[in-house]
C-alpha positions in Angstrom: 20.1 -19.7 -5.8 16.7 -20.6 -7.4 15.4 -19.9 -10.7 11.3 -19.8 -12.1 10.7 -19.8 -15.7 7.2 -18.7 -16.8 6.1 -15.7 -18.5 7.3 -12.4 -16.5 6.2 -9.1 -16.5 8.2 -6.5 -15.1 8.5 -2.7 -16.0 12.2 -1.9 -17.7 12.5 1.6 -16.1 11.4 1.8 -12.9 10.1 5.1 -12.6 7.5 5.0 -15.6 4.7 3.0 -16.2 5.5 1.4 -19.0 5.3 -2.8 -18.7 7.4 -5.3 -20.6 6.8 -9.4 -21.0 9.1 -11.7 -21.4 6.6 -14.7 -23.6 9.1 -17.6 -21.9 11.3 -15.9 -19.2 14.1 -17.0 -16.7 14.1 -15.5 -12.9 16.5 -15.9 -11.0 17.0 -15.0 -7.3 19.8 -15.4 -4.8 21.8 -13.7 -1.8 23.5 -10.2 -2.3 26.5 -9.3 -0.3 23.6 -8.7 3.0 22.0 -12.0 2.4 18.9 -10.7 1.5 17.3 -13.0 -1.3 17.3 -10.8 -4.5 16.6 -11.1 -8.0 20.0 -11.6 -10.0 18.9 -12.1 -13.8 15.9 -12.0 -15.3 15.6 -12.6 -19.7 14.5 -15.0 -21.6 14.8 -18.2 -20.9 16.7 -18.9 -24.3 19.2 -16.9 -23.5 19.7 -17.3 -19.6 19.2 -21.3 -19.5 22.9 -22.6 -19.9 24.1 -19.8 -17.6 21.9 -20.9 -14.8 21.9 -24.4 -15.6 22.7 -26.1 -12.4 20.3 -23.8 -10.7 17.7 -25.2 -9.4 14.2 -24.7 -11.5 10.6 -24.6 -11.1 8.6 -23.7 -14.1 5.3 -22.5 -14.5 3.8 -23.1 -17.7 0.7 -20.7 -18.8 1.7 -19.1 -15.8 3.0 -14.9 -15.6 5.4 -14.2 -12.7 4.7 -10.6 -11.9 6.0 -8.1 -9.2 4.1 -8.4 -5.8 1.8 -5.8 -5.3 2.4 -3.0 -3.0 -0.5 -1.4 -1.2 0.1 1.9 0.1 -3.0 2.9 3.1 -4.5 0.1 5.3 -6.3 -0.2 8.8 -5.3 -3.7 10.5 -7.9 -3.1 12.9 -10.6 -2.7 10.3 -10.7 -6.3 8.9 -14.3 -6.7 10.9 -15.9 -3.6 9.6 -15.9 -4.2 6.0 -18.6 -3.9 4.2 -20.3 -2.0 7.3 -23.0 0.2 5.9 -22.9 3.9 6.6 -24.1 7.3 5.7 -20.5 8.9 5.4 -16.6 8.4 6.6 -17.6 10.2 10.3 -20.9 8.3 11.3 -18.9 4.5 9.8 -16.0 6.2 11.9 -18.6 6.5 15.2 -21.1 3.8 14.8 -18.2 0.7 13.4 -14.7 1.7 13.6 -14.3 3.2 17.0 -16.4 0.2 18.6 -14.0 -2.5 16.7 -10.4 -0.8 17.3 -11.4 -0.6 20.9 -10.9 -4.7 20.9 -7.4 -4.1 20.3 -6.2 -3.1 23.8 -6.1 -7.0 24.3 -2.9 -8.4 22.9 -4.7 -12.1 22.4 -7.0 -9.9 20.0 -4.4 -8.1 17.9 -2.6 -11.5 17.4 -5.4 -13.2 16.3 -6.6 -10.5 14.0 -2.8 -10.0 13.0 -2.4 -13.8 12.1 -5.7 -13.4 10.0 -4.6 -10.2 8.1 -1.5 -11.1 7.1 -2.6 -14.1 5.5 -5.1 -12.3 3.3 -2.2 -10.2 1.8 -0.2 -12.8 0.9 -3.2 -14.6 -0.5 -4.2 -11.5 -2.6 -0.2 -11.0 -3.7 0.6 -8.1 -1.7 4.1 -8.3 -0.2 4.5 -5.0 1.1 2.1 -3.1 2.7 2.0 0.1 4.8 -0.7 0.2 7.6 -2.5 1.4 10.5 -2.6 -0.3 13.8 -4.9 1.3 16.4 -4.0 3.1 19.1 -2.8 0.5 21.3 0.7 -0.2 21.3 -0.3 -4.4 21.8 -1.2 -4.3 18.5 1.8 -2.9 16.9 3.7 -5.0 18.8 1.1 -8.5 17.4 1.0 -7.0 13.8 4.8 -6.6 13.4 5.4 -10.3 15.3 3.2 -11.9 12.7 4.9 -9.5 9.5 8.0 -10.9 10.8 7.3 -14.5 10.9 5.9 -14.7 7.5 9.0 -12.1 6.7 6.1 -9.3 4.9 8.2 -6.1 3.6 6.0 -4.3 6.3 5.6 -0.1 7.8 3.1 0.4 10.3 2.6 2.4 13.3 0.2 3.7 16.7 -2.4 5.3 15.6 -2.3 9.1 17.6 -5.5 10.7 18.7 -5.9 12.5 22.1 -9.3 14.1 21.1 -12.6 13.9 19.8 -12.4 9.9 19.9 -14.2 8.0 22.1 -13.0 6.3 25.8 -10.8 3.1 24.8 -9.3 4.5 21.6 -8.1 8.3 22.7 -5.0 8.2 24.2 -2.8 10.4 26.1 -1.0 13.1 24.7 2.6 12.6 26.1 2.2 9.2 26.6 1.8 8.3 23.2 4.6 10.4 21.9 6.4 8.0 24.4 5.2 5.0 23.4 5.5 6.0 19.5 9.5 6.7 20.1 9.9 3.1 22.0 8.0 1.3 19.2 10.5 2.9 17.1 13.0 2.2 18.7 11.9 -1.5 19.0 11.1 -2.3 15.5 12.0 0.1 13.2 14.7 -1.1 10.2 14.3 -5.0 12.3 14.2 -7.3 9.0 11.9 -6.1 6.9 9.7 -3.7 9.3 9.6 -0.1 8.9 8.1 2.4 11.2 5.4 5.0 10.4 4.5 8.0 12.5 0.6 8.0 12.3 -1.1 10.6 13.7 -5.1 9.7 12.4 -6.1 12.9 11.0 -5.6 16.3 12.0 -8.9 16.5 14.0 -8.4 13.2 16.3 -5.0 15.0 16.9 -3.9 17.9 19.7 -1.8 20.4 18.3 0.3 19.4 21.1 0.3 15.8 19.6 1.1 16.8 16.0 3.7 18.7 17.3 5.0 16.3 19.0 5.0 13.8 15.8 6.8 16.2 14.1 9.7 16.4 16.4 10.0 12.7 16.4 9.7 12.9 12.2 12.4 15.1 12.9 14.8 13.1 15.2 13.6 9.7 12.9 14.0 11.0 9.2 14.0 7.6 8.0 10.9 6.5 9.6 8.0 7.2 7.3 4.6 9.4 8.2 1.3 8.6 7.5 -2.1 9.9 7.8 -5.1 11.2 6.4 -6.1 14.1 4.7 -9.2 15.9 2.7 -11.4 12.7 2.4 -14.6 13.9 3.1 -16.0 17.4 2.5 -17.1 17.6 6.3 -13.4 16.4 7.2 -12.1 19.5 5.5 -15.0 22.0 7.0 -13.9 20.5 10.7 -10.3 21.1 9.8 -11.4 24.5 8.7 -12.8 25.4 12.0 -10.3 24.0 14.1 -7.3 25.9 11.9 -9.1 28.9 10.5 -6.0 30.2 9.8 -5.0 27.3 8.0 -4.7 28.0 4.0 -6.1 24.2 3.9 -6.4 20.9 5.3 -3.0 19.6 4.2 -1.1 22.9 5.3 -2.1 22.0 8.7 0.6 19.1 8.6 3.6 21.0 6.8 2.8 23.7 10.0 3.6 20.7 12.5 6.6 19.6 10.1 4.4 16.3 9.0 5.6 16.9 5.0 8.6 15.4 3.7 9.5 12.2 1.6 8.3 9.0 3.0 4.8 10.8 4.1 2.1 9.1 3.0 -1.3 10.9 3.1 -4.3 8.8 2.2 -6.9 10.4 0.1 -6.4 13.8 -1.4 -9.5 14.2 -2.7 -10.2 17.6 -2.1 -7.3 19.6 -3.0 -6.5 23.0 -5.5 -3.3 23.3 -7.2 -1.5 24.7 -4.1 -1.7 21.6 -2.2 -0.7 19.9 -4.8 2.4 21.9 -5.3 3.0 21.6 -2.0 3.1 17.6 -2.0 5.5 17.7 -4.9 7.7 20.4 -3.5 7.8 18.2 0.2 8.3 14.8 -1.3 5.3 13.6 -0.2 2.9 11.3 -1.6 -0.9 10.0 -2.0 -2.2 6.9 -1.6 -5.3 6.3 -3.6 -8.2 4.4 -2.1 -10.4 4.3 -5.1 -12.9 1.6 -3.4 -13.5 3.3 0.2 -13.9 6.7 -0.9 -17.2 4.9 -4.2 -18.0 2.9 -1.2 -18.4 6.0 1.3 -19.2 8.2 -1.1 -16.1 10.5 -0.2 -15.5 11.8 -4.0 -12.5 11.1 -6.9 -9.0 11.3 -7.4 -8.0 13.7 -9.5 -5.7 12.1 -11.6 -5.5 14.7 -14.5 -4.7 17.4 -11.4 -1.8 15.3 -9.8 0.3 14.7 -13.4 -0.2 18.5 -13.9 1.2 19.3 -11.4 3.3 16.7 -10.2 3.7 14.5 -7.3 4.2 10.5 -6.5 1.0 8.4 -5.8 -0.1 4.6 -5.7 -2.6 2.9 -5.0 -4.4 1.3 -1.5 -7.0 -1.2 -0.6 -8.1 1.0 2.8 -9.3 -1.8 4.3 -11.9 -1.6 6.0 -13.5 1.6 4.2 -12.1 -0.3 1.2 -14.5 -3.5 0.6 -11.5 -5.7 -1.0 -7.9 -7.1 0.0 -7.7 -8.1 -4.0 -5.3 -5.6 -5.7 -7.5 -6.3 -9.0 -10.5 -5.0 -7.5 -8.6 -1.4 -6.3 -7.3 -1.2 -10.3 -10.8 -1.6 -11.5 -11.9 0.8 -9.1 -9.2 2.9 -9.9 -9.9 2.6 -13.5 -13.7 3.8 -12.9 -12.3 6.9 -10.7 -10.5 8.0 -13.0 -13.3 8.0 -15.7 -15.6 9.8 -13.4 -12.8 12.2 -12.0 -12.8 15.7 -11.7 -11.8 16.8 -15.4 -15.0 17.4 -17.9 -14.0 14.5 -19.9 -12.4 12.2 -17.0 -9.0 10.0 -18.4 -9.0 6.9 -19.3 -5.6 5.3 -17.2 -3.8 2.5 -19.0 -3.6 -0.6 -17.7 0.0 -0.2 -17.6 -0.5 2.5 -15.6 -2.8 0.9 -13.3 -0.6 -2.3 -12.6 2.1 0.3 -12.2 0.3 2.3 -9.6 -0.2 -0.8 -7.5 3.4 -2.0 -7.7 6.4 0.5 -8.6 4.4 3.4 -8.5 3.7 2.8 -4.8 6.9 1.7 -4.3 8.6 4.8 -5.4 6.1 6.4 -3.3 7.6 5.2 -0.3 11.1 5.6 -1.0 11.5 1.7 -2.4 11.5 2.1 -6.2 14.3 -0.3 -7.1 13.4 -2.3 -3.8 10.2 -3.6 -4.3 7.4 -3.1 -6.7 9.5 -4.7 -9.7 11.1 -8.1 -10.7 14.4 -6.4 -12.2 17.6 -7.1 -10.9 18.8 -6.1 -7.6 15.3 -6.0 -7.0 14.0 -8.0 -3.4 12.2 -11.5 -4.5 8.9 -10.6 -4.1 6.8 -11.4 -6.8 3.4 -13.1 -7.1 2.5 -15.9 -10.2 -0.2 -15.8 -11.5 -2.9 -18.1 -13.4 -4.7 -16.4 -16.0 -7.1 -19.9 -16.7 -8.5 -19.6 -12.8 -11.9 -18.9 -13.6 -13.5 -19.9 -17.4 -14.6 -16.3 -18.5 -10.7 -14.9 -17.7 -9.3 -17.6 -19.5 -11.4 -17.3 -22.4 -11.0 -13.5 -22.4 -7.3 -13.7 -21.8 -6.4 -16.4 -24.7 -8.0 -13.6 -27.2 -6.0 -11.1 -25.8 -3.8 -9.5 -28.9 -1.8 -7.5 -26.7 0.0 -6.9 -23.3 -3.0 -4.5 -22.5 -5.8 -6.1 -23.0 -4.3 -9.2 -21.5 -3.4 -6.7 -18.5 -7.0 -5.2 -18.2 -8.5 -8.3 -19.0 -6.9 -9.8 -15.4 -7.9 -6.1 -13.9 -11.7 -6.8 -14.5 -11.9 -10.1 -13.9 -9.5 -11.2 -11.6 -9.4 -11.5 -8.1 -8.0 -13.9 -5.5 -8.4 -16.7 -7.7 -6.3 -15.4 -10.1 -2.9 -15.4 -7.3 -1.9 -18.9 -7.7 1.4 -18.7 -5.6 3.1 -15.7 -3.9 6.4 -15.9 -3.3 8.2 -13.8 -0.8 11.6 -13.4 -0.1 13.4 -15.1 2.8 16.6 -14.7 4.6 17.8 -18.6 3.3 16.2 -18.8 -0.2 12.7 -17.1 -1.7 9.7 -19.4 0.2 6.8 -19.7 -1.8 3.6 -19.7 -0.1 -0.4 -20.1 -0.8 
């Protein structure tokens, strides 16, 4: 067992976004009945100390131990393409992404990539991410060697498209269903790794293909899905022409059996009230990419429209649409969506809600609220500290802070890497700290 005193924030219930924080806290993590490094107590540090007093203990002082972030939509293969500059999602698509996720065919070149982009999540404090590979099964097989290694709470999966790609990244239609079950097979529920079915989005895809996903969704019910869907309004016109009949974009994956908890559809920008009835009523979930879709001009969130009605969603860096790895810089983002979203008046999201969104929120989207996303107990140790002094305006913004939210947003505008001073991720023979 270890323990870490420091200030520690953490959210009491772990399906609301409401935030607690303990001034001068105690966690502590050890093995459960598996093994698996968990957290056993956390409290203040007054009360907890004699009980854990020959535990080993490393304090932090000024320091905030918070849950690691979760980020919920990703594209390994994109970490060269950021900040690319394009007229829309389908000519960055055709004139950056294509070209650079052609590269990964070469295992040498997903395991360098890999090596590099699982680095820069544990730098930014994510410790669970769900991602794309491309459509090579080499670099599935390199990105979940390195998650492994460095033990990252990882779900990623082979990209499926058999049309309207270009030679080097279109694959075969049976063949991938074949090599999507053996990948499965080969590293799904292995540590930490999960699998995700990922079929790009519905026009890279065959119905053939999508049908064939959704049989292995089918056969694999714990294996989670994940795509895209109504991003860009010339996305949704192609869909439209492909699927007339279609009564939208998203109705096109419930038809191939693509809806049901653990999907994770990136986007839903472009959606009535139907779809999103039809996300709650399926169990599936968004993944909010507030910095691609400003960067490619794809549209907003609609917050107000998702509590109406109803349905789980976090938030997602989508790198390489998305210009940052830094959880901070996808709240702001988030925080300026939501201003500008699709009510008259636009909502003004909490920084509670925010932080929430990026760590339990996403977590319960995936299935793992109680897992991840929080520091309570029973929870996996995860968990990121963090320095509120790293840069001279946060510090002297943050020591004026009169409350947990403006200390909260405070770190939301102004922090980035910097501000992750360790990240600490949870090992098979005691929590490892790393950075």
């Amino acid at each position: 067992m270890k323990a870490y005193r420091a200030s520690i924030l953490h959210f009491p219930d772990p399906a609301l976004p409401r935030a607690a924080l303990e001034a001068d806290g105690l966690l502590v993590v050890g093995p459960d009945a598996r093994g698996r490094q968990v957290v056993q107590a956390l409290g203040p540090y007054a009360e907890l100390a004699s009980r854990f007093a020959g535990v080993p203990t490393e304090h932090f002082p000024g320091r905030i131990i918070a849950p690691g972030f979760v980020d919920l939509h990703l594209h390994f293969p994109q970490v060269d393409v950021i900040g690319s500059p394009a007229e829309g999602l389908l000519p960055w698509l055709e004139n950056y992404t294509f070209p650079q996720e052609k590269r990964f065919s070469a295992h040498g070149h997903s395991a360098q990539v890999a090596t590099f982009f699982i680095a820069e999540l544990l730098r930014n404090g994510v410790t669970t991410a769900l991602a794309f590979a491309s459509s090579h099964p080499e670099s599935v097989d390199a990105l979940f060697a390195e998650a492994q290694k460095n033990n990252l709470r990882l779900i990623a999966g082979k990209v499926l498209m058999d049309q309207h790609a270009p030679d080097g990244v279109r694959d075969e239609t049976q063949q991938s269903l074949l090599d999507t079950e053996a990948l499965i097979r080969r590293w799904h529920g292995v540590d930490r790794l999960g699998y995700a079915i990922t079929p790009r989005f519905v026009p890279s895809c065959s119905a053939a293909q999508l049908r064939g996903a959704g049989e292995l969704a089918a056969k694999y019910p714990d294996v989670w899905i994940q795509s895209h869907v109504a991003e860009n309004k010339d996305e949704v016109a192609w869909v439209k022409g492909l699927y007339p009949e279609a009564r939208s974009y998203l109705s096109v994956y419930e038809q191939f059996g693509l809806m049901r908890p653990r999907a994770i559809y990136a986007h839903c920008i472009h959606f009535d009230d139907e779809d999103r009835a039809l996300m709650r009523s399926t169990g599936a979930a968004a993944a909010v990419s507030p910095t691609s879709n400003l960067f490619l001009g794809s549209g907003f969130f609609d917050y107000a429209g998702a509590d109406r009605v109803g349905f789980d969603y976090g938030l997602a860096s989508d790198v390489g649409g998305g210009t940052s790895f830094s959880p901070f810089h996808t709240m702001l983002a988030a925080y300026y969506v939501g201003r500008e979203g699709q009510t008259k008046t636009g909502v003004s999201l909490s920084p509670q809600h925010l932080w929430w969104q990026h760590t339990g929120g996403a977590a319960q989207a995936l299935g793992l609220g109680g897992v991840v996303g929080n520091v309570l107990p029973g929870c996996e140790a995860d968990f990121v500290v963090l320095n509120p002094q790293a840069t001279a305006l946060l510090a002297r913004r943050a020591s004026q802070a009169s409350s947990l939210d403006e200390l909260l947003f405070s770190m939301i505008v102004l922090g980035d890497d910097r501000l992750v001073e360790k990240t600490v991720i949870s090992q098979a023979g005691g929590a490892g700290l790393l950075k």
